[in-house]
C-alpha positions in Angstrom: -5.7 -20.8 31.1 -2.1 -22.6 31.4 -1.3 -20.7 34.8 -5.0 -21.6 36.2 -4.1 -25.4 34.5 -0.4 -25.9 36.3 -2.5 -25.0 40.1 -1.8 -28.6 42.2 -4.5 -30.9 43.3 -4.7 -31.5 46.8 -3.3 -35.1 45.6 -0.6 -33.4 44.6 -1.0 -33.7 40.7 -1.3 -30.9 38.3 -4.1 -30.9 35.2 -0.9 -30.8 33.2 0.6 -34.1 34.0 -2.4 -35.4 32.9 -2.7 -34.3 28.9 -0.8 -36.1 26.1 2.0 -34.3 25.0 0.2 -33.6 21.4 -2.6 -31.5 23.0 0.0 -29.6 24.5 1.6 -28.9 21.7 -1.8 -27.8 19.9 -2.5 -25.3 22.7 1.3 -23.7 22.0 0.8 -23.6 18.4 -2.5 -21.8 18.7 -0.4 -18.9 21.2 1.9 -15.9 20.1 5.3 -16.1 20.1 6.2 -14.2 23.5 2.9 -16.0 24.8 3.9 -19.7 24.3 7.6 -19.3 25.6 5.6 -17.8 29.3 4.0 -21.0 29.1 6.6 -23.2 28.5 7.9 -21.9 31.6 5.0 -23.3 33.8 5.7 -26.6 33.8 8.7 -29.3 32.1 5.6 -31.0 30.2 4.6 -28.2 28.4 8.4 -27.0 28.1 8.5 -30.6 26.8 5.8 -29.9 24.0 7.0 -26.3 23.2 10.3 -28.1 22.2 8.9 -30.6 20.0 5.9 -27.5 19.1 7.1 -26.0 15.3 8.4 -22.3 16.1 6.0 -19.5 15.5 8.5 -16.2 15.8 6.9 -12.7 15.1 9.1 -9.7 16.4 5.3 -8.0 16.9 4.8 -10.4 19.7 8.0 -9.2 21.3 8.2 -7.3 24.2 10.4 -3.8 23.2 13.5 -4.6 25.0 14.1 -1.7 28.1 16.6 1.1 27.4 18.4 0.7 31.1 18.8 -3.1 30.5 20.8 -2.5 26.9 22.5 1.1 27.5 25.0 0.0 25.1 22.8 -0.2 21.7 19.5 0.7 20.5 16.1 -0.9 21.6 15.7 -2.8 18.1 19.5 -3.7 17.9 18.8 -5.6 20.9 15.7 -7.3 19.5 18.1 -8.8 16.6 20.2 -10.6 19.6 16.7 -11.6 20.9 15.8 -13.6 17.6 19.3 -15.0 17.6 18.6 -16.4 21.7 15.0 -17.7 20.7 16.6 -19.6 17.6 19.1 -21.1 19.8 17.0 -21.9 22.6 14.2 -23.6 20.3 15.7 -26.4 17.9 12.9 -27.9 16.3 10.9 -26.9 12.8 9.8 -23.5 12.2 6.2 -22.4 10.8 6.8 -18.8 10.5 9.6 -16.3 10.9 8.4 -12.7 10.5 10.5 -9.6 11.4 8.8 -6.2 10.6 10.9 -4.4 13.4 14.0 -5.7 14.3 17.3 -4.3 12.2 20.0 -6.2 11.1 22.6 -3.1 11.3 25.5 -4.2 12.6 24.0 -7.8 13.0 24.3 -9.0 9.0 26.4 -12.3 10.0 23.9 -12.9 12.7 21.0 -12.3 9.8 22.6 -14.6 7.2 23.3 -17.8 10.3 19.2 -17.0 11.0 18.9 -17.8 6.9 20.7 -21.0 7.1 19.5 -22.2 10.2 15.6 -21.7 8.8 16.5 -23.4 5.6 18.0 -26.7 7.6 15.2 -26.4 10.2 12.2 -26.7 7.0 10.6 -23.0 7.9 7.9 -22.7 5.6 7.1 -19.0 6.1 9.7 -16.2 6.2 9.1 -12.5 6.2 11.9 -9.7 6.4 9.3 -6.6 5.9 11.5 -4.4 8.1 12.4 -0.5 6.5 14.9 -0.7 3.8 17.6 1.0 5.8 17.5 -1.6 8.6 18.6 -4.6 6.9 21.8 -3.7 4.9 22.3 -6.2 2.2 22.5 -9.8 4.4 22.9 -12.6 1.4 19.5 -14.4 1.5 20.4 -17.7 -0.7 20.0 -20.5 1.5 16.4 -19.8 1.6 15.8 -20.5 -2.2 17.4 -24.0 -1.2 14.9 -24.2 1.3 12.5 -27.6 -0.2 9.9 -26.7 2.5 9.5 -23.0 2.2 5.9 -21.7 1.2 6.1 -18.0 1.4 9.3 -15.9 1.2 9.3 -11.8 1.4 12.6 -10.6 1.0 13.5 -6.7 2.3 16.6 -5.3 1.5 18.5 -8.4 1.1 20.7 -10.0 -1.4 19.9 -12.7 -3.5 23.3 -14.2 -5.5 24.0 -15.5 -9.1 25.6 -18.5 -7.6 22.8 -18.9 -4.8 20.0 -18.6 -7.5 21.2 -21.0 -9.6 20.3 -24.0 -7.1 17.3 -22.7 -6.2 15.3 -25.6 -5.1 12.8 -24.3 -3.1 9.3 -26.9 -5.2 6.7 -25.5 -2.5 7.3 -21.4 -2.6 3.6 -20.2 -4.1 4.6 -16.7 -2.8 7.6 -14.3 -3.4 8.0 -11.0 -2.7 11.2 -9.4 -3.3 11.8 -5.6 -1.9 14.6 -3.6 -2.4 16.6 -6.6 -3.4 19.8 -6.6 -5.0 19.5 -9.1 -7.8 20.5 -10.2 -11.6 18.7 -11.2 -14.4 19.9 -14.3 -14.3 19.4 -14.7 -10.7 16.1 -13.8 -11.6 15.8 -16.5 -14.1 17.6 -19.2 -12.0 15.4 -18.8 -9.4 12.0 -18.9 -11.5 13.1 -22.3 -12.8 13.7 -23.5 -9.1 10.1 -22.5 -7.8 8.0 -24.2 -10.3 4.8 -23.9 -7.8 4.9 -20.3 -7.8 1.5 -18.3 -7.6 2.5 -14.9 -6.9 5.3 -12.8 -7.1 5.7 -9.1 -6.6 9.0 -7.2 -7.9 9.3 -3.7 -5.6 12.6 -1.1 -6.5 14.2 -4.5 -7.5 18.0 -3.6 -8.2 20.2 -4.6 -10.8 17.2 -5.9 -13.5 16.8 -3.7 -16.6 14.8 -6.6 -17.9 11.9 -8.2 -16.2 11.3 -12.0 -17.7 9.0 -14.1 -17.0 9.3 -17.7 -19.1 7.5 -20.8 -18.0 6.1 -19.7 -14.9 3.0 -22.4 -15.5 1.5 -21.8 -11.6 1.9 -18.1 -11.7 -1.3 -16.6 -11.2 -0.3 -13.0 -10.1 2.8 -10.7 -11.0 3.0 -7.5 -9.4 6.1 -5.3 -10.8 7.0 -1.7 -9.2 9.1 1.6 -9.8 11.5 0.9 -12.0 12.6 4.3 -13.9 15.2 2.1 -16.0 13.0 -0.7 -16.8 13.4 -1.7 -20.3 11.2 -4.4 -20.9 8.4 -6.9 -19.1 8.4 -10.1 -20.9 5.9 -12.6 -20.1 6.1 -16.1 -21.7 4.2 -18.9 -21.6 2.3 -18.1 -17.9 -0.8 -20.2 -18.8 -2.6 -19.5 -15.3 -1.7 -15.8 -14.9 -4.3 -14.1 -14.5 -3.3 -9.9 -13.1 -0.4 -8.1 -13.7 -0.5 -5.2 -11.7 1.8 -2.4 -10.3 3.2 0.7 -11.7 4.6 -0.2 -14.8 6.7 3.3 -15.6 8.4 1.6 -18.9 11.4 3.2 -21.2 10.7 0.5 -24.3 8.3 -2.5 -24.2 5.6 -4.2 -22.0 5.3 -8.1 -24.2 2.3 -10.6 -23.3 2.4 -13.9 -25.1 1.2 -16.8 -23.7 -1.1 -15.5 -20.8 -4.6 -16.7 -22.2 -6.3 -16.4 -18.8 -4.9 -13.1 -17.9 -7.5 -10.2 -17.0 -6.3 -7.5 -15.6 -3.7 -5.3 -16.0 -2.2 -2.0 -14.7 -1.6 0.8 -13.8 0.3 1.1 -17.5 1.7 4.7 -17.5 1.3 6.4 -20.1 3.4 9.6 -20.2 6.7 7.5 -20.9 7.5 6.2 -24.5 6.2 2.6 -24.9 5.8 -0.5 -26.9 2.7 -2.7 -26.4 3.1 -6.2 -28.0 0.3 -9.1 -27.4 -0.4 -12.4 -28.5 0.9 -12.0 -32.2 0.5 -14.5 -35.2 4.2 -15.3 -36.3 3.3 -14.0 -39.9 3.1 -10.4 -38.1 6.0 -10.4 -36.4 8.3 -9.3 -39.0 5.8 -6.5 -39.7 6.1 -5.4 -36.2 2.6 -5.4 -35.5 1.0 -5.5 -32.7 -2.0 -7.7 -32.4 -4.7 -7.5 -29.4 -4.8 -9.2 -26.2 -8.0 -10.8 -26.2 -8.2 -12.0 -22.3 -8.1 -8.3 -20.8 -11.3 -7.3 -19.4 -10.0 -4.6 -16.5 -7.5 -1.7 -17.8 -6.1 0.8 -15.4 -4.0 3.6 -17.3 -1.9 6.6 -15.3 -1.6 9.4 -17.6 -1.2 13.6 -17.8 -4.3 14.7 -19.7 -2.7 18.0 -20.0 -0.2 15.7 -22.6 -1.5 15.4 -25.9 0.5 12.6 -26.9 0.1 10.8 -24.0 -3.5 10.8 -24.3 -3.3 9.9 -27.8 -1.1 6.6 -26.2 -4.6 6.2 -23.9 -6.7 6.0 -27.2 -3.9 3.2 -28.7 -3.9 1.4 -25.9 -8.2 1.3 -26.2 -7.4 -0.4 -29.6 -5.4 -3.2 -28.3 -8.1 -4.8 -25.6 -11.2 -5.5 -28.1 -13.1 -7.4 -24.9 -12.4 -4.4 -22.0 -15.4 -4.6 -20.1 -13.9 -1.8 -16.8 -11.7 1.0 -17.6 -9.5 2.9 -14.5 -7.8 6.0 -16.0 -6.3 8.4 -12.9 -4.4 11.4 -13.9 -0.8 11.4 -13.0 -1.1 15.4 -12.7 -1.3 17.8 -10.2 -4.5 19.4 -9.6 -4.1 22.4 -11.6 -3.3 23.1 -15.2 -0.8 25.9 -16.5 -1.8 28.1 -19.3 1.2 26.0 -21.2 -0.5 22.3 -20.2 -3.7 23.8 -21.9 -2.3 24.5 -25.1 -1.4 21.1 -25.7 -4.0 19.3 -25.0 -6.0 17.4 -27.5 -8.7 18.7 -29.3 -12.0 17.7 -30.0 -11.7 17.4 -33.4 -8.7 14.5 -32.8 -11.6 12.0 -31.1 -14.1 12.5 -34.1 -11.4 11.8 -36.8 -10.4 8.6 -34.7 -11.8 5.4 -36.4 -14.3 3.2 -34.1 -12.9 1.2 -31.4 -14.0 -2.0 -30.8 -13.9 -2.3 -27.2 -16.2 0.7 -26.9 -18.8 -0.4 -29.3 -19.4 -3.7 -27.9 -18.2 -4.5 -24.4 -17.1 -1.0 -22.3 -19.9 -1.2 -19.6 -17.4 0.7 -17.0 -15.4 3.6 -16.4 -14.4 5.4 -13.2 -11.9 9.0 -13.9 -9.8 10.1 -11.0 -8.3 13.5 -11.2 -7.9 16.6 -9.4 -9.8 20.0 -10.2 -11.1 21.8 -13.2 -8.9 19.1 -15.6 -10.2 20.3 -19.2 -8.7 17.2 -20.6 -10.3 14.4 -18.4 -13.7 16.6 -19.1 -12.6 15.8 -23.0 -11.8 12.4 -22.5 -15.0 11.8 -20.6 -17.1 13.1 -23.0 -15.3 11.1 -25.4 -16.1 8.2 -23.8 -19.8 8.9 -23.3 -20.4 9.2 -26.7 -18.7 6.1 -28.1 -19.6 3.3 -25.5 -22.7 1.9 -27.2 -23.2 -0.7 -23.9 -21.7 1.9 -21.2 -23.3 1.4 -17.7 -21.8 3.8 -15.4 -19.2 6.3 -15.4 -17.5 7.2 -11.6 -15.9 10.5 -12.0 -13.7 11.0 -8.8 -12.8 14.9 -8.8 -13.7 18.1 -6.9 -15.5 19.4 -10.8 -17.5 22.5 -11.0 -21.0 22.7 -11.0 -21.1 23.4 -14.5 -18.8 21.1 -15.1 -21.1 18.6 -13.8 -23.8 19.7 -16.1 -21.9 19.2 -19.0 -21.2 15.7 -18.4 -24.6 14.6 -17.5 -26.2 16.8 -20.6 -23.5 15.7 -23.4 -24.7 13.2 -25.8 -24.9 9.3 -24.3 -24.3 6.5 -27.1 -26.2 4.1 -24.3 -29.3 4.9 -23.0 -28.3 3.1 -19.5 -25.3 5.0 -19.2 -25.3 6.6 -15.9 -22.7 9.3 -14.5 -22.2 9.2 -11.2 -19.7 11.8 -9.3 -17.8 10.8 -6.1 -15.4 12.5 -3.8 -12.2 11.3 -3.7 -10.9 9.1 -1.4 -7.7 8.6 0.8 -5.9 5.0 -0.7 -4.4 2.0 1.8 -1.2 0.6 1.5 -1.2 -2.2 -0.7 -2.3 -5.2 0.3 -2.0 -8.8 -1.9 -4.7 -10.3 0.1 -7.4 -7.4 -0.1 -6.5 -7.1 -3.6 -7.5 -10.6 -4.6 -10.6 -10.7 -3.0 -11.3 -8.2 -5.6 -13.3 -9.5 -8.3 -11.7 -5.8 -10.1 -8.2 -4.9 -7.9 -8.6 -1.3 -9.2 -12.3 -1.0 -7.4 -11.2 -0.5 -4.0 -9.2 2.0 -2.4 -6.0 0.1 -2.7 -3.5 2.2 -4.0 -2.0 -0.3 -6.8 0.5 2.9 -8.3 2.1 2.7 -4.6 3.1 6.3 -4.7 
């Protein structure tokens, strides 16, 4: 359209003479990055209005640099000296910076004068998402000064105590922080300095053995990661959070006060030793009781049913969500059980001593199981299930079972006469995705895979 606009009338004017400057400018915001610099190029008005146009840079929209043009480094080294030229030859505000391809090896100063040249420049979106080993640690703190920033996502970067603590960045609604070298008290620092905040996601964070969240009163969504040495997920005071999701693999204590609105929560492993603490009275806390979360209504649990006690942590857990209306449970084993596995799993005897839970005598109307083949102790737990949940709807079992496993599970006793069990084969899972996720009423009912292993 802009090469057919720049052709000369026979007056000798061009089309482009002719539009204001602002419609110009509208036509190079709506075009990709590599896109609206070949335009510029057609003609001073719109190199004009390109100029005064807010950036729009996505390395996607690059053309791969040509090996005989840069013999001397690699194809995506040379795409780090592109950004640098675009940023230099393009002064104004910046709408977006994404990089998903371009490394910073050997280009971290050149990285870290991009950070502070997007902070003074008022770039409201910034996205590093490039593989871990391509971005080597650049120092990312001038972006939490940043007062215009909307969305940050932060790969392999560094994020300082001293940088934290003057966070100031009073529009970021999204943060995403991955493979991020950073403190508690980073983490704190830069909480308080984002009071907009609506999401944030916490992937192989280093350097946190505590994960706090305190007065985060926007927060709607807090999606925490892989973390072996995790101690402890505090959440305080979160008044509009409503999932906490991830793959919460904890040594000591998972601690919800606070979080009246919040609704669904996992995947909560359950093979590794584990407090559970919820809303709690102040008379109980010196009895070191834990008290129920009334505001969960979606549960998703990892666990090995081949593990008695970690089962027996499953059943717990039941206890402490009086209102769950959907329960995920996907075994965290492989798809065959040794001789040893079935010697300690749970007997049927342990799920008729247990005393009635309220969750499955009033609310439970869903279940889906996902495990691999001939899994005794899922089969247990299933029937388990059936036989308790006095307003059960439907049960989706997701496992290659035997015929006569089958059988069993549709002929074994029903507490609810709507219960239906309904057997599905399983499916491969997509990377995880925060916007296919929320437009999930239930963010465990897709193929998503939330454990992101």
């Amino acid at each position: 359209m802009a090469a057919a606009a720049a052709q000369p009338r026979k007056g000798g004017e061009d089309y482009i003479s002719e539009l204001p400057e602002v419609l110009l400018s509208d036509i190079l915001s709506r075009l990709g990055t590599a896109e609206a610099a070949r335009t510029a190029v057609l003609s001073t008005h719109f190199r004009d209005a390109w100029l005064a146009t807010p950036l729009r840079l996505d390395d996607l929209e690059l053309p791969a640099p040509a090996r005989g043009n840069v013999p001397s480094i690699e194809p995506w080294t040379a795409r780090a000296d592109a950004i640098t030229r675009a940023l230099a030859s393009h002064r104004g505000p910046v709408v977006l910076f994404r990089l998903s391809r371009t490394t910073f090896r050997g280009r971290v100063p050149a990285a870290e004068a991009w950070f502070r040249e997007l902070a003074a420049r008022g770039a409201r979106e910034v996205s590093l998402c490039c593989s871990p080993e391509w971005c080597h640690e650049a120092r990312a703190d001038p972006l939490l000064g940043s007062p215009t920033l909307e969305v940050l996502a932060l790969g392999k970067c560094r994020l300082t105590d001293a940088g934290a603590s003057t966070a100031a960045a009073a529009r970021l609604t999204e943060l995403t922080l991955s493979e991020t070298s950073l403190s508690e008290a980073a983490l704190q620092s830069m909480l308080s300095g984002c009071p907009a905040l609506r999401s944030l996601m916490l992937k192989h964070v280093h350097g946190l053995q505590r994960i706090r969240v305190c007065s985060c009163r926007s927060l709607v969504f807090l999606g925490v990661w892989h973390y072996k040495q995790l101690e402890e997920v505090t959440v305080e005071d979160a008044p509009c959070l409503e999932r906490l999701l991830g793959n919460m693999r904890l040594n000591a204590a998972i601690t919800i006060t606070g979080a009246p609105k919040l609704t669904a929560l996992g995947y909560v492993v359950a093979s590794i030793p584990m407090l559970f603490h919820g809303e709690t009275a102040p008379a109980d806390v010196n009895k070191g009781l834990r008290a129920p979360i009334l505001s969960v209504t979606i549960l998703a649990i990892s666990v090995k049913f081949s593990k008695k006690e970690d089962v027996e942590k499953v059943i717990s857990l039941l206890e402490l969500f009086p209102f769950l209306e959907t329960l995920h449970v996907q075994s965290s084993e492989p798809s065959y059980e040794s001789a040893a596995d079935e010697n300690d799993t749970i007997d049927f005897d342990y799920y008729q001593r247990r005393d009635p839970i309220r969750c499955l005598i009033r609310n439970l109307k869903k279940v889906r199981l996902e495990c691999g083949d001939q899994n005794r102790g899922m089969l247990e737990f299933a029937c388990f299930l059936l036989a308790r949940a006095q307003v059960l709807q439907s049960m989706k079992i997701r496992s290659r079972m035997s015929a006569n496993q089958q059988n069993l599970l549709r002929h074994c006793h029903m507490a609810s006469l709507d219960a239906e069990v309904v057997f599905e084969n399983k499916k491969g899972s997509k990377s995880f995705n925060i916007e296919a996720v929320n437009a999930l009423s239930d963010p465990f009912d897709g193929d998503i895979n939330i454990l992101g292993n």
